[in-house]
C-alpha positions as semicolon CSV with decimal commas, in nm:
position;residue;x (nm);y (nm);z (nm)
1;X;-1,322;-3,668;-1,448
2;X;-1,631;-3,851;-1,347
3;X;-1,624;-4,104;-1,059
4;X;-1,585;-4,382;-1,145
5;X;-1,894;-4,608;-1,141
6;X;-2,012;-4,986;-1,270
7;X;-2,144;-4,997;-1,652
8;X;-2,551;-5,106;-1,577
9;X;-2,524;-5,329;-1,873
10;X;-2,889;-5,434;-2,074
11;X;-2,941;-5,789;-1,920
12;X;-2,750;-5,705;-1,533
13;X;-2,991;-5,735;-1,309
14;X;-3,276;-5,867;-1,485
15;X;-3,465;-5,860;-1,162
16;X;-3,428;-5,508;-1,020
17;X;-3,529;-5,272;-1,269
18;X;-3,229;-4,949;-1,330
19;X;-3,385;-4,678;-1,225
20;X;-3,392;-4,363;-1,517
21;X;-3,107;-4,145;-1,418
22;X;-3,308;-3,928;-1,736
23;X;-3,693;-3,924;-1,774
24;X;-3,867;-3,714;-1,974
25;X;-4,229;-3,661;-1,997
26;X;-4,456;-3,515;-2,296
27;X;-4,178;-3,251;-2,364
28;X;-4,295;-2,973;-2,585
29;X;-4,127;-2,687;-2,708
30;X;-4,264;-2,371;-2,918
31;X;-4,140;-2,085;-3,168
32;X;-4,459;-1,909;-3,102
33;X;-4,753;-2,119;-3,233
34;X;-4,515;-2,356;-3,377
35;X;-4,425;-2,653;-3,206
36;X;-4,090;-2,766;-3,279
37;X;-4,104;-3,076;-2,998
38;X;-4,433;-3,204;-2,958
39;X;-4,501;-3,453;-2,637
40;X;-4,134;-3,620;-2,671
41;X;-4,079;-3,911;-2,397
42;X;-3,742;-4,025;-2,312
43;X;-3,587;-4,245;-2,088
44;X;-3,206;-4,267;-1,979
45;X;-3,092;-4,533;-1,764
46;X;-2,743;-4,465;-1,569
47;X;-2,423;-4,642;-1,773
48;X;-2,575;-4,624;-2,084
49;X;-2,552;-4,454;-2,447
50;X;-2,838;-4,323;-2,582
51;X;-2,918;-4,165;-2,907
52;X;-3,125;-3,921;-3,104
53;X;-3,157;-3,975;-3,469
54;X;-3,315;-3,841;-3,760
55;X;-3,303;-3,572;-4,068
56;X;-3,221;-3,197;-4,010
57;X;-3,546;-3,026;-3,840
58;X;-3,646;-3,336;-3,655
59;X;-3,591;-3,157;-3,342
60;X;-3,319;-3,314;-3,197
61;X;-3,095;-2,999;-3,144
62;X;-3,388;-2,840;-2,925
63;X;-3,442;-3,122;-2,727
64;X;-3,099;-3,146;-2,637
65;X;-3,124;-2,739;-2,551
66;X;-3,495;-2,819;-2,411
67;X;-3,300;-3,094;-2,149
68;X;-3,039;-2,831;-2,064
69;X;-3,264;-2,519;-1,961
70;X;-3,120;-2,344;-2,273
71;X;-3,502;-2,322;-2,432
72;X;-3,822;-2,287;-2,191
73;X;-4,088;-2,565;-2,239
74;X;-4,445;-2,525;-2,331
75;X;-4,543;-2,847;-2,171
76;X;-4,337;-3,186;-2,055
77;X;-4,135;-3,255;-1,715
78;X;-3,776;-3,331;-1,697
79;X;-3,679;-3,599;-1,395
80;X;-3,302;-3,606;-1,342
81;X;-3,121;-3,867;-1,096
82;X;-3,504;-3,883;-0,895
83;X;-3,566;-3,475;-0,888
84;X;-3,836;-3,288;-1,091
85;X;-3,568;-3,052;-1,302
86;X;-3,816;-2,903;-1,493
87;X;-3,840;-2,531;-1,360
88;X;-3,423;-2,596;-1,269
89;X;-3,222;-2,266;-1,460
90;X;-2,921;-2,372;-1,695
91;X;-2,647;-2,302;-1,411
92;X;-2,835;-2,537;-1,188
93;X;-2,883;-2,818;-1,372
94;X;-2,480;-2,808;-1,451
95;X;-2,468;-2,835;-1,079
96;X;-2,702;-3,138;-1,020
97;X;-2,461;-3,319;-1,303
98;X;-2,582;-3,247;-1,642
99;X;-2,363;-3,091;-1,913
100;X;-2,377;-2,994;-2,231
101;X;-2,142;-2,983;-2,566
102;X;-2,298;-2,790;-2,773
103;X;-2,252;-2,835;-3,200
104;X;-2,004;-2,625;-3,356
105;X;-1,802;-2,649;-3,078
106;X;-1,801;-2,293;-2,920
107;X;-1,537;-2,295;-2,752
108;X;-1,417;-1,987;-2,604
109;X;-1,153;-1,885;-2,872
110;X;-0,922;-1,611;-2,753
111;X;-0,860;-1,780;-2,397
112;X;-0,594;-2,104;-2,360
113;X;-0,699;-2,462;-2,337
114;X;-0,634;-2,448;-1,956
115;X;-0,867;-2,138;-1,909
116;X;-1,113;-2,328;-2,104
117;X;-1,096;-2,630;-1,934
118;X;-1,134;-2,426;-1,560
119;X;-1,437;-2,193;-1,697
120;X;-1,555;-2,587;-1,711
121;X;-1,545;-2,632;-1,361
122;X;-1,695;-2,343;-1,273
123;X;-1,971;-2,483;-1,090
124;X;-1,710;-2,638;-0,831
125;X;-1,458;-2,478;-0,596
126;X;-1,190;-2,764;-0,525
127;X;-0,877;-2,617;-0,675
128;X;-0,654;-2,877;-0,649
129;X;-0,880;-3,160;-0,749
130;X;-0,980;-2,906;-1,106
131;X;-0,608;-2,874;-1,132
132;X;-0,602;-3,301;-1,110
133;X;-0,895;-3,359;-1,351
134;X;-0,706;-3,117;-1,566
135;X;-0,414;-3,363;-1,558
136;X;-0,619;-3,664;-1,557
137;X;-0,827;-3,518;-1,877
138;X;-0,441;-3,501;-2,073
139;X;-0,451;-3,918;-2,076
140;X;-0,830;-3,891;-2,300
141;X;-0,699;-3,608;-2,518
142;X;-0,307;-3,668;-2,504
143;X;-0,282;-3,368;-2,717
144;X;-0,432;-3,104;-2,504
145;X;-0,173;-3,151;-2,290
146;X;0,074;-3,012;-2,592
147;X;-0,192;-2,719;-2,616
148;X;-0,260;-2,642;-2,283
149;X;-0,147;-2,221;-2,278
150;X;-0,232;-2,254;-2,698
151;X;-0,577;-1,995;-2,749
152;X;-0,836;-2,243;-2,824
153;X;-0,887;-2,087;-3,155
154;X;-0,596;-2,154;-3,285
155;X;-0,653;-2,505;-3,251
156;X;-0,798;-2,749;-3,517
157;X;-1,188;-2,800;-3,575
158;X;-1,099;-3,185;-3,413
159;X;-0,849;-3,038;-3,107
160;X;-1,149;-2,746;-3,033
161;X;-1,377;-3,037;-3,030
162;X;-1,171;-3,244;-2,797
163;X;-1,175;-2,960;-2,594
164;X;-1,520;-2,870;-2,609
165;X;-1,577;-3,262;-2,497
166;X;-1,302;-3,181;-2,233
167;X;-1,445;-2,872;-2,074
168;X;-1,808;-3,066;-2,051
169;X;-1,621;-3,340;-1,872
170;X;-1,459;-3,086;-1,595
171;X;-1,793;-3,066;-1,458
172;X;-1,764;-3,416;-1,352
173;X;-2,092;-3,515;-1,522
174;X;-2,325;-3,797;-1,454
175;X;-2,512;-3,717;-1,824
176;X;-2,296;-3,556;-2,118
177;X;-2,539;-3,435;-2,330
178;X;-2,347;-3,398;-2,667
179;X;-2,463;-3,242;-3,031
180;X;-2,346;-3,303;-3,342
181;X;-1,975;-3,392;-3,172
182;X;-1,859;-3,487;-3,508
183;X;-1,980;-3,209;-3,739
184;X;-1,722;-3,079;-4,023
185;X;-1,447;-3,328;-3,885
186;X;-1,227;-3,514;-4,093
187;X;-1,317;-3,879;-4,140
188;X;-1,008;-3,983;-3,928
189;X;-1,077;-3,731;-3,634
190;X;-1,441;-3,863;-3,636
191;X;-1,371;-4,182;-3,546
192;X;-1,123;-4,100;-3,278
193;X;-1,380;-3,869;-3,139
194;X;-1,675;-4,166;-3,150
195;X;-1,451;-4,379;-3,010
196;X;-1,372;-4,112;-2,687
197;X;-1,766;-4,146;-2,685
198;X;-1,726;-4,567;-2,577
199;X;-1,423;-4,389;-2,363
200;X;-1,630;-4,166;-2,174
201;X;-1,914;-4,406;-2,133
202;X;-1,636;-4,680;-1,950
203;X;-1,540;-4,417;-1,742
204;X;-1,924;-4,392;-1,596
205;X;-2,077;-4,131;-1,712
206;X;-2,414;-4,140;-1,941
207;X;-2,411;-3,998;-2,244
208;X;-2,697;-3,835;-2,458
209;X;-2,596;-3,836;-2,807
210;X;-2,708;-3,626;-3,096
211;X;-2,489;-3,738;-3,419
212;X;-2,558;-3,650;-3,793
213;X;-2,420;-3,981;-3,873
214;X;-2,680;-4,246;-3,768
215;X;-2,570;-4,558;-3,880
216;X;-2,258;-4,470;-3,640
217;X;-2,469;-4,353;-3,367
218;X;-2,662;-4,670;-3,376
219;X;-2,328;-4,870;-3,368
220;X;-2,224;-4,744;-3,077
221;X;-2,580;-4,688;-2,857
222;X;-2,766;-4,902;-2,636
223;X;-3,071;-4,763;-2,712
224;X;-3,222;-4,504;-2,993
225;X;-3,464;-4,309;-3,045
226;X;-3,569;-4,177;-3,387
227;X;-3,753;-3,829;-3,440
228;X;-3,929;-3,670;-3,665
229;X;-4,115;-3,327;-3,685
230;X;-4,076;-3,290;-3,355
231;X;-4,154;-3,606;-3,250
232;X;-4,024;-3,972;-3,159
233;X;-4,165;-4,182;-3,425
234;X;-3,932;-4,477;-3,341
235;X;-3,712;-4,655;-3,043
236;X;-3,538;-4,911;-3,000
237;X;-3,194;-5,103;-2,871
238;X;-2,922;-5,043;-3,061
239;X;-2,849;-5,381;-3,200
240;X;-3,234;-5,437;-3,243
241;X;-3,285;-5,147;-3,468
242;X;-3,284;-5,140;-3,806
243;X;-3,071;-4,903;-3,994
244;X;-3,324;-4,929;-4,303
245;X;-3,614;-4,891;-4,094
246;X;-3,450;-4,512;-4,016
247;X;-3,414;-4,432;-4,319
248;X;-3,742;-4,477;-4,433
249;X;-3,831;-4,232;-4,097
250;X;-3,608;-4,002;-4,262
251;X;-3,799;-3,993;-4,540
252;X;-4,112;-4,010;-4,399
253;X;-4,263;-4,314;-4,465
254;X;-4,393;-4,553;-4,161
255;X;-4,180;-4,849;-4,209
């Protein structure tokens, strides 16, 4: 899993700024001559949870895609951990410590758990320390360990997204980028995986956060942003922002 590293809590530190280990300038993405992200700024500091809310077509899917090399940018630059990432291919930026969990899961559903969880390493070539984060991943998801030669889609929608979280993690990660983790999960299974969120974040590594439940992803963030049309319209911390505000973003009214 990742190293583990000090939480950079909000008020540590007061007088040496945290340098972003995310920074994202005047990101823009297009369908054509549509712009679905239009001049987006973003800032992620190391140790921290940050999230992106706001209604379906906000654009927080393709910035999330946008971050990972998955969609090419019309405009913007992407700084990760000090280096310009922008022009950086998909496969590369996995390598410099980004990964992604994509919505819906997508796991891959006719190979085991275990094959799953080594296509997640795939970007490293220490056997015996995969085969240990393997182990050491079995203590977060106890029961992946009970599925571990079980095809993946076979599993439940919550055990497929545990794994999906899982394989992201194999990478050893300094940002988790994750989308919609909770999507079409019973109310029990969501909070367990929320809570794996805090989890994850203890054990050092940053998290991005797309969730369709905002009042949750506010609860557990340190900072928020809130889009719409393309755009952040919004930020704040997360215990300084006002749930009510956001939903009068969501509906499109300047609160």
């Amino acid at each position: 899993m990742a190293e583990i590293v000090p939480i950079i809590h909000p008020t540590a530190h007061a007088e040496r700024p945290v340098e972003p280990l995310l920074k994202v300038s005047g990101l823009s993405v297009a369908y054509g001559r549509i712009r679905a992200i239009d001049g987006v700024d973003l800032t992620v500091e190391p140790g921290r949870i940050v999230s992106l809310v706001g209604s379906n077509g906000a654009g927080k899917t393709t910035t999330l895609m946008a971050l990972s090399g998955l969609l090419p940018l019309a405009a913007g630059k992407i700084v990760f951990a000090g280096e310009d990432i922008t022009g950086l291919a998909p496969e590369l930026r996995v390598g410099r410590g980004i990964a992604h969990v994509p919505e819906r899961r997508r796991v891959f559903a006719g190979m085991s758990v275990r094959e799953n969880l080594v296509l997640g390493a795939y970007s490293r070539g220490d056997a015996m320390e995969i085969a240990g984060d393997i182990e050491r991943l079995t203590s977060l998801f106890p029961i992946l360990g009970k599925r571990m030669n079980q095809a993946a889609g076979t599993l439940s929608g919550g055990e497929q997204q545990m794994l999906a979280i899982a394989r992201g993690l194999m990478s050893r990660p300094q940002l988790l980028i994750m989308d919609e983790p909770t999507m079409g999960l019973a109310p029990q299974m969501i909070d367990l995986i929320l809570d794996t969120v805090l989890e994850i974040r203890k054990l050092g590594t940053t998290v991005l956060l797309v969730e369709q439940n905002a009042i949750e992803a506010i609860r557990l963030s340190d900072h928020v942003y809130v889009m719409r049309l393309g755009r952040v319209v919004h930020e704040d911390s997360g215990a300084g922002i006002d749930p009510e505000r956001v939903k009068a973003f969501y509906m499109g009214v300047d609160a």
